[in-house]
N, CA, C and O atoms as a Tinker XYZ file with bonds, in Angstrom:
   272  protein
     1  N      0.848000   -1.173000    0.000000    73     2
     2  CA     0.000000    0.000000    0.000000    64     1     3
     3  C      0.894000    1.236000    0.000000    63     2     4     5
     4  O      1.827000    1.403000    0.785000    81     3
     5  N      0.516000    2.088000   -0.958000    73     3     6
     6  CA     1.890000    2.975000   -0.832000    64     5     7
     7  C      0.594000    4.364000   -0.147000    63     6     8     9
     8  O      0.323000    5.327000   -0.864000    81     7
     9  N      0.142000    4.247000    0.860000    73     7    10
    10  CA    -0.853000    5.370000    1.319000    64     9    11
    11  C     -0.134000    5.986000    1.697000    63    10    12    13
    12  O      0.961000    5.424000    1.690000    81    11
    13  N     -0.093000    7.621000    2.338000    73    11    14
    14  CA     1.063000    8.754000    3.136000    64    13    15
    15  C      0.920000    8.156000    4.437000    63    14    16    17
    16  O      1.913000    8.256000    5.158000    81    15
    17  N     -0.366000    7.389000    5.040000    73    15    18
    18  CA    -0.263000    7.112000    6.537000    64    17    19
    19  C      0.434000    5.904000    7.275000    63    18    20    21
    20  O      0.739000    5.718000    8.453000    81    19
    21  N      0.649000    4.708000    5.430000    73    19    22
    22  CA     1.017000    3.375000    5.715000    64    21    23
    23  C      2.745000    3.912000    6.146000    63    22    24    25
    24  O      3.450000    3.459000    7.047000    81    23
    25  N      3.024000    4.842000    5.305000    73    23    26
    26  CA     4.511000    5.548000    5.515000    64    25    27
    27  C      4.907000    6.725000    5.773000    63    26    28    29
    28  O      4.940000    7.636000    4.946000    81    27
    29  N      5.334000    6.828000    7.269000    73    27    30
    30  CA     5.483000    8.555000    7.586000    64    29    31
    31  C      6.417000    9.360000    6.735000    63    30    32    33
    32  O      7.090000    9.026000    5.759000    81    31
    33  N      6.332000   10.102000    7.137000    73    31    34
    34  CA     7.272000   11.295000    6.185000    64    33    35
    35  C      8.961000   11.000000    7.317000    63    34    36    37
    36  O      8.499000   10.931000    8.456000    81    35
    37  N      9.974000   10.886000    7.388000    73    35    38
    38  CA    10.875000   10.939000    7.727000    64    37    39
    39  C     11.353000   11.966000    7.878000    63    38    40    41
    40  O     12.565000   12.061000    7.681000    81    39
    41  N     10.608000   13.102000    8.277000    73    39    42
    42  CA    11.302000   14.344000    8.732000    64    41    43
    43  C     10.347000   14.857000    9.510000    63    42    44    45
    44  O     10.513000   15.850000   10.218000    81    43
    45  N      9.240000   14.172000    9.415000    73    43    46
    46  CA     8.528000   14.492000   10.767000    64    45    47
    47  C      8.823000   13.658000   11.770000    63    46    48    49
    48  O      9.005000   12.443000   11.696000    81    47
    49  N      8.892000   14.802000   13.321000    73    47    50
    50  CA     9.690000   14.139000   14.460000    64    49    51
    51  C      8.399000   13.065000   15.000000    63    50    52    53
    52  O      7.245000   13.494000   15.003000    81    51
    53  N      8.574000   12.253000   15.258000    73    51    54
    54  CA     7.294000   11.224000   16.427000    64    53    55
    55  C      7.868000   11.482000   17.964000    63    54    56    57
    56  O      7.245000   11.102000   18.954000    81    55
    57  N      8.833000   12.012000   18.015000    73    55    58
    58  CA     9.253000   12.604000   19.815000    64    57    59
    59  C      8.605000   14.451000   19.753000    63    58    60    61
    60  O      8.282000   15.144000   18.789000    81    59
    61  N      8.620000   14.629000   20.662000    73    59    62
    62  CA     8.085000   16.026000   21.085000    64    61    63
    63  C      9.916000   17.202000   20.893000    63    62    64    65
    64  O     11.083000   16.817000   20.964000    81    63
    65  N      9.531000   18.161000   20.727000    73    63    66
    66  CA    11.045000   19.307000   20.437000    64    65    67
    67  C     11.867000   18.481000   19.136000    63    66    68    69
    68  O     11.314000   17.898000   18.203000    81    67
    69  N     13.359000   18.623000   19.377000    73    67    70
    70  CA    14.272000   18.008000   18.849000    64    69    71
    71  C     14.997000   16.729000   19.147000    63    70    72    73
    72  O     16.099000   16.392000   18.713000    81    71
    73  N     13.995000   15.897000   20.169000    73    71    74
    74  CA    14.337000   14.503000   20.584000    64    73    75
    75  C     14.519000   13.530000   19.533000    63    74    76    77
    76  O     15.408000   12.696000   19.708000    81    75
    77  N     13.773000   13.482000   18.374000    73    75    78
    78  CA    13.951000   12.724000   17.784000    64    77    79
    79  C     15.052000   12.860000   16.552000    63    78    80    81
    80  O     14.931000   13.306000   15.411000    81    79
    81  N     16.315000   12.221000   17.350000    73    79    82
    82  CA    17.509000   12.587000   16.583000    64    81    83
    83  C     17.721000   12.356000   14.918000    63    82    84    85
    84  O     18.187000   13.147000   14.099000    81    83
    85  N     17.147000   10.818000   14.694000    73    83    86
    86  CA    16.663000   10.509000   13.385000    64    85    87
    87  C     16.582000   11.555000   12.305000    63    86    88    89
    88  O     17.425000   11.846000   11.456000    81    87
    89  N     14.889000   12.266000   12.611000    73    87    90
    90  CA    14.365000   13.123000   12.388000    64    89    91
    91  C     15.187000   14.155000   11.729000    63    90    92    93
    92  O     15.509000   14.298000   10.550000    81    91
    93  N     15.403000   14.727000   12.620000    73    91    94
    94  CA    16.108000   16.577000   13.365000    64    93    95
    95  C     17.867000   15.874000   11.656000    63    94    96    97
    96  O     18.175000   16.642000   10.744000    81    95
    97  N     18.485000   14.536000   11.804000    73    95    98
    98  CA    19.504000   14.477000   10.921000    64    97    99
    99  C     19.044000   14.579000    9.218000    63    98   100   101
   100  O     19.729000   15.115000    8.347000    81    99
   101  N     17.644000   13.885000    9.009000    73    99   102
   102  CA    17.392000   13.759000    8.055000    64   101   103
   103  C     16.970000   14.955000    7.491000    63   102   104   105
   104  O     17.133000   15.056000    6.275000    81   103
   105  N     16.359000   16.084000    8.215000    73   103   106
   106  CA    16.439000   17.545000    8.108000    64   105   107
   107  C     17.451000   18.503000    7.823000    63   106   108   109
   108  O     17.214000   19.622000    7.366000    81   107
   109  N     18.739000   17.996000    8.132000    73   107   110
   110  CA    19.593000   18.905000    8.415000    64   109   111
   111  C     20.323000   18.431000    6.813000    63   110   112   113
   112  O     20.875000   19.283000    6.116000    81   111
   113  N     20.215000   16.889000    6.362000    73   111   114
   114  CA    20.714000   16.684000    5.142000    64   113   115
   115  C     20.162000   16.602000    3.826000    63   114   116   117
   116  O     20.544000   16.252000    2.709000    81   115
   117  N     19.046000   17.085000    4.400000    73   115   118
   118  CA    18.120000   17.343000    3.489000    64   117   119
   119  C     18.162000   19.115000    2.999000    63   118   120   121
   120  O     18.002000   19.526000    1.850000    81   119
   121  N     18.408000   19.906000    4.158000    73   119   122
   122  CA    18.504000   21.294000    3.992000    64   121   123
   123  C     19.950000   21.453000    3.359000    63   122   124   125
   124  O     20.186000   22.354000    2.554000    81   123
   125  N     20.775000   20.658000    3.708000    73   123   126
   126  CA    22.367000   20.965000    3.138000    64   125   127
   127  C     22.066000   20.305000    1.892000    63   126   128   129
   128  O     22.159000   21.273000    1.137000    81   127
   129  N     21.814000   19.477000    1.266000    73   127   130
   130  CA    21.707000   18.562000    0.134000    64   129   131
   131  C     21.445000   19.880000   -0.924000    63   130   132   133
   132  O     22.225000   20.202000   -1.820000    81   131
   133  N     19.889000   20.704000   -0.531000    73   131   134
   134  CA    19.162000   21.818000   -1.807000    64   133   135
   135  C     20.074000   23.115000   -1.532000    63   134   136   137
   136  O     20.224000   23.976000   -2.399000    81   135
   137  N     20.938000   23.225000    0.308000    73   135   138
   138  CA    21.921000   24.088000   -0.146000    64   137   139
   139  C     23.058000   24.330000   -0.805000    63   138   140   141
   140  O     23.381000   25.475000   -1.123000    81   139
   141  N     24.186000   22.675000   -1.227000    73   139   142
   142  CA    24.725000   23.007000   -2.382000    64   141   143
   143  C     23.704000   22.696000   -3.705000    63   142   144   145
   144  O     24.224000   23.238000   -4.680000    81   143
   145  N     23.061000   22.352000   -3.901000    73   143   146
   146  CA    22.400000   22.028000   -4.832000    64   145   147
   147  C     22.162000   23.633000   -5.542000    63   146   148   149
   148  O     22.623000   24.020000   -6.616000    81   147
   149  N     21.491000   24.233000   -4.792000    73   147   150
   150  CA    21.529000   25.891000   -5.558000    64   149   151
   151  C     22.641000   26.524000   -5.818000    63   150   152   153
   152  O     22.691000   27.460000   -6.615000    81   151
   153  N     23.874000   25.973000   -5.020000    73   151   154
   154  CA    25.104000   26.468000   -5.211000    64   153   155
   155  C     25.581000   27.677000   -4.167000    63   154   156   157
   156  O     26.321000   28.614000   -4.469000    81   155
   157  N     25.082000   27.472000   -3.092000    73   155   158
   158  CA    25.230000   28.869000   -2.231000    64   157   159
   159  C     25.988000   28.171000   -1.192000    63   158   160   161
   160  O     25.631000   28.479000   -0.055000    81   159
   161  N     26.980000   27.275000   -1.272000    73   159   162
   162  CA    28.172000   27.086000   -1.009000    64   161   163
   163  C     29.086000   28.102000   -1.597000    63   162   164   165
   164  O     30.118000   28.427000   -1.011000    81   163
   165  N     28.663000   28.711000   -2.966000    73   163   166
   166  CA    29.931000   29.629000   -3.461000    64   165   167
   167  C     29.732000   30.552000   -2.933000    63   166   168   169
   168  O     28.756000   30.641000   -2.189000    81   167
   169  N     30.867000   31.908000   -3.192000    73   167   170
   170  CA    30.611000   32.990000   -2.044000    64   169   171
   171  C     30.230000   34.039000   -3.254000    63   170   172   173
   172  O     29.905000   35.180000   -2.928000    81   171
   173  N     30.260000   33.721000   -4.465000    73   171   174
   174  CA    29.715000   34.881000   -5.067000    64   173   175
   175  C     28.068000   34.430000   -5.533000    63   174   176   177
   176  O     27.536000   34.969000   -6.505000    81   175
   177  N     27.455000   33.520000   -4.815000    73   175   178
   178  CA    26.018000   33.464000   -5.014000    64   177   179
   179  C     25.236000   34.777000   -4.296000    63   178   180   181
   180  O     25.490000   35.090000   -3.133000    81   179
   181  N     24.446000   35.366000   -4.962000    73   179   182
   182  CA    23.629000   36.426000   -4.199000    64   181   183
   183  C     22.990000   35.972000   -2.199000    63   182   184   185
   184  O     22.811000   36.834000   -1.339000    81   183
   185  N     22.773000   34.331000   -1.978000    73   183   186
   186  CA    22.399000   33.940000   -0.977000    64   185   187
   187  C     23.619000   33.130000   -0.652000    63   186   188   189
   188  O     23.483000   31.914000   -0.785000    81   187
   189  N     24.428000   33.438000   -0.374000    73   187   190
   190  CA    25.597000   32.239000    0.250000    64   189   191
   191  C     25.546000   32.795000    2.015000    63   190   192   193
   192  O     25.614000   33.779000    2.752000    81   191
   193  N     25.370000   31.269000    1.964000    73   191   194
   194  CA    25.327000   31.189000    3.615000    64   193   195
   195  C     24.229000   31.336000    4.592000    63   194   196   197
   196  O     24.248000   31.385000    5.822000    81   195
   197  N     22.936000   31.415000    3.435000    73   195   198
   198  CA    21.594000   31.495000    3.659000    64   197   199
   199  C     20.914000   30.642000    3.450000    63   198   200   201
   200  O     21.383000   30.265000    2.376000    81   199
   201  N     19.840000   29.777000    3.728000    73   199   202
   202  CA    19.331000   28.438000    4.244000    64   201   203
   203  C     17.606000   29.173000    4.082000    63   202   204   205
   204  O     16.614000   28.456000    3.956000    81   203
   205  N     17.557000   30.478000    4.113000    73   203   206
   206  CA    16.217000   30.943000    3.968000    64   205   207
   207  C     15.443000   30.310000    2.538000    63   206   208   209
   208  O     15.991000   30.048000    1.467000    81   207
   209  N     14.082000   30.171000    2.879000    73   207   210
   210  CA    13.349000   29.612000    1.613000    64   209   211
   211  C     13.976000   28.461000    0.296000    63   210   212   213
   212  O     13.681000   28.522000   -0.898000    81   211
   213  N     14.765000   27.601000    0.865000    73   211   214
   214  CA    15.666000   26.508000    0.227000    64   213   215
   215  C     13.937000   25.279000    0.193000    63   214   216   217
   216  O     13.305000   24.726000   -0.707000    81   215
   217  N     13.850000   25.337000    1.203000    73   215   218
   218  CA    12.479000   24.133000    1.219000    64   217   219
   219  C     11.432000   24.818000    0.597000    63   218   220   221
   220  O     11.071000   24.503000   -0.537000    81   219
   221  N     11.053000   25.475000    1.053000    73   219   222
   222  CA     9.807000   26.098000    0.138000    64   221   223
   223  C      9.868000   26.363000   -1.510000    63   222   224   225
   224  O      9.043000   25.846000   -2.263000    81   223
   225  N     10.776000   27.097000   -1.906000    73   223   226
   226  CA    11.213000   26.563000   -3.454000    64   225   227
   227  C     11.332000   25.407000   -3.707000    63   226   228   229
   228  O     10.870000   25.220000   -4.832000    81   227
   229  N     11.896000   24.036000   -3.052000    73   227   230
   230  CA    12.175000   23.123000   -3.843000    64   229   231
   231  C     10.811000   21.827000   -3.222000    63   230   232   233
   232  O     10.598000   20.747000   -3.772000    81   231
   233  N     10.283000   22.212000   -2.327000    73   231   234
   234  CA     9.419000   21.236000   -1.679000    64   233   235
   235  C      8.564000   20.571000   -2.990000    63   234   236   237
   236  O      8.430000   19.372000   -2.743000    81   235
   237  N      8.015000   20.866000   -4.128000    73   235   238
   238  CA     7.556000   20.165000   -5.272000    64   237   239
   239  C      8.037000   19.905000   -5.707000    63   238   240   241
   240  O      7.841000   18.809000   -6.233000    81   239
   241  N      9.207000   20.647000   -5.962000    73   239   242
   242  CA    10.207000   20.105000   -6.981000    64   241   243
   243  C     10.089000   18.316000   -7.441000    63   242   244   245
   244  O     10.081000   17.855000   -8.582000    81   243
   245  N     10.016000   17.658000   -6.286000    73   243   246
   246  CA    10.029000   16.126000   -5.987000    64   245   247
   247  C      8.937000   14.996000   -6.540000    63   246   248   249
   248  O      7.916000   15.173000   -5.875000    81   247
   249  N      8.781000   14.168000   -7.258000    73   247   250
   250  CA     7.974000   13.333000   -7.188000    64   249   251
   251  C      7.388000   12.997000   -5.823000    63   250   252   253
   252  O      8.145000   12.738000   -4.888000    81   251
   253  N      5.760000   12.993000   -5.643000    73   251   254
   254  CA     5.234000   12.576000   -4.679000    64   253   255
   255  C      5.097000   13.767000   -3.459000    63   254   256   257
   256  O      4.434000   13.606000   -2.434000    81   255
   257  N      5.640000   14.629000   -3.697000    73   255   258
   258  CA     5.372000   16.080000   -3.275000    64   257   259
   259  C      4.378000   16.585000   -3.249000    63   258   260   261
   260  O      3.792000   16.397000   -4.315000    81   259
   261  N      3.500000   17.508000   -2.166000    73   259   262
   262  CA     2.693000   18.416000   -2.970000    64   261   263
   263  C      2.604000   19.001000   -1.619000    63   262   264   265
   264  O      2.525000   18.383000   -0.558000    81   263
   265  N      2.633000   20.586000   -1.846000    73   263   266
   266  CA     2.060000   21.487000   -0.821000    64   265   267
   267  C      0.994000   22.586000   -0.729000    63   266   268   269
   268  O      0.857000   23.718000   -1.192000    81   267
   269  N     -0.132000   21.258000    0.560000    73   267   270
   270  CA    -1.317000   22.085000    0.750000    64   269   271
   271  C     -1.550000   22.690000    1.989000    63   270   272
   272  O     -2.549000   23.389000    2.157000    81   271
């Protein structure tokens, strides 16, 4: 069954705060992954070193995506 409920999302925490270490890693390589990916590792990108709106631009980007 490929339903969204048979399989959680892996970046949503199931512990309360930042307990769920899992979680909180798969976030953090997920945010670094679309930050070189745009290239704002370089220092002459207009956003280098900025992490602002990286998910929200690319959150469709993805098969199986959608934001409602």
């Amino acid at each position: 069954m490929s339903d969204v409920t048979s399989r959680p999302d892996p970046m949503i925490p199931c512990k309360p705060g930042a307990e769920d270490l899992t979680a909180m890693n798969n976030r953090n390589t997920w945010m670094t992954m679309l930050y070189m990916l745009e290239g704002r590792d370089n220092r002459d990108h207009p956003k280098c070193g900025l992490y602002t709106g990286l998910h929200k631009k690319h959150f469709s980007t993805f098969p199986g995506t959608d934001e409602n």
